[in-house]
N, C-alpha and C positions, 0 to 999 in steps of 0.2 A: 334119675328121677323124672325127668323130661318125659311130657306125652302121659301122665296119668298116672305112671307108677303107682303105689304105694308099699309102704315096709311090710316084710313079708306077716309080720305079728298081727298088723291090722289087715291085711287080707285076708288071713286065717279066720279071725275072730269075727269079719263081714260073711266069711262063707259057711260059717259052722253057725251065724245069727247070732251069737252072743252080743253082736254089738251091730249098731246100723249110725244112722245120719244123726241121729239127736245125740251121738257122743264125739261127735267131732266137736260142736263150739269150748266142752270144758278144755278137751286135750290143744285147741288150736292156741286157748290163753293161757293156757300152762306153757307151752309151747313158746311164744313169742313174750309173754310176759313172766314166765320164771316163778318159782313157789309158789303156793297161797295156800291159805287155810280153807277148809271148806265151806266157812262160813262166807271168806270175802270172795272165795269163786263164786258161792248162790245170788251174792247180790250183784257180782258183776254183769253174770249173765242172767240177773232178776228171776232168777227159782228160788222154789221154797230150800231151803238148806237139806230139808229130809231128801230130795227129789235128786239134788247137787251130788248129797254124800251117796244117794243110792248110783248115780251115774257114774262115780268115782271107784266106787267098789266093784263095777263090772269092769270099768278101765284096770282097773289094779289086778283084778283075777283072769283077765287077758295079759297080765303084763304089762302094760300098758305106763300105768302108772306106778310110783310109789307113795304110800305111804309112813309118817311119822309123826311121834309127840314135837312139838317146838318146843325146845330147851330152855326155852324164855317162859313158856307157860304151858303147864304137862297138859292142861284141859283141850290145850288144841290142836289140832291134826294136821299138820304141813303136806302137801300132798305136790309132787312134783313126776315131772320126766325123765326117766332116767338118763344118765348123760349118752350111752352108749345108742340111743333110738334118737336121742334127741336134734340133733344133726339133720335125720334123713325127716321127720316130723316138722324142721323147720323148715326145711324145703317144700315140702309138700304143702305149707302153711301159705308157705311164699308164693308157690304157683298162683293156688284158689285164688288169693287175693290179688297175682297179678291179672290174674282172667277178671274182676271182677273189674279190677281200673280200667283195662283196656277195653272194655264194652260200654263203662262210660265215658270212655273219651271219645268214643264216636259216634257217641248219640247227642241229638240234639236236648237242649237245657228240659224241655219239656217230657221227652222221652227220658231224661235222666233223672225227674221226681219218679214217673210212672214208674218207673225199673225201682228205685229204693223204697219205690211202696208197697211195691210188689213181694224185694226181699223183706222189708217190715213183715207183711201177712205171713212170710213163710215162717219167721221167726216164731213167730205167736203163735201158729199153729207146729213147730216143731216141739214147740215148749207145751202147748195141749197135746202132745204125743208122750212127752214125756214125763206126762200125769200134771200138768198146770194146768187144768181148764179154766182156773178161774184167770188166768191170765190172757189168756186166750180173748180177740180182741180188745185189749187194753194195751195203751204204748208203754 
């Protein structure tokens, strides 16, 4: 997985455009954080819920993801990683964010607001790509 890899399922689905960059943060928290509904993905990652389950359903029809009723409450939709992907997804989760500590470790205190304001704008504007404008400059 070393050097940029990624699983061949999500190479696929970047090269055929089914999916791009605004569907990495659902899969990255599914990913390291395990289950969720798609109600508490949307406010994890502050989208509207429609925006969440619509990003969810292009994961799932890549494969990506699964979805399910929770047993506990049939109204809600559990949406997870399959275990057999999930492995090489943690990895690849693992890199991103080891690149991102190691570039603040060598910047200085000042350069290292500028850099997370910078990922801040990108946030805000990945999530106005994936139909939140009204989020879009708001923290």
């Amino acid at each position: 997985m070393r050097g940029g890899a990624v699983p061949p399922a999500l190479a696929e689905a970047f090269r055929r455009g089914s999916l791009g960059p605004r569907h990495m943060p659902p899969l990255f928290v599914l990913v390291r954080r395990g289950p969720s509904s798609v109600g508490e993905l949307a406010e994890r990652l502050r989208l509207a819920p429609a925006t969440a389950s619509l990003l969810l359903n292009e994961l799932s029809r890549a494969g990506l993801v699964e979805r399910h009723e929770d047993e506990h409450d049939r109204r809600r939709t559990i949406v997870s990683v399959p275990p057999e992907q999930r492995r090489l997804f943690q990895q690849l989760a693992d890199e991103r964010i080891g690149l991102i500590r190691r570039t603040l470790s060598r910047l200085e205190p000042e350069a290292q607001a500028h850099f997370a304001e910078g990922l801040r704008i990108l946030a805000e504007e990945s999530a106005a790509m994936a139909g939140e404008p009204e989020r879009a400059g708001h923290p």
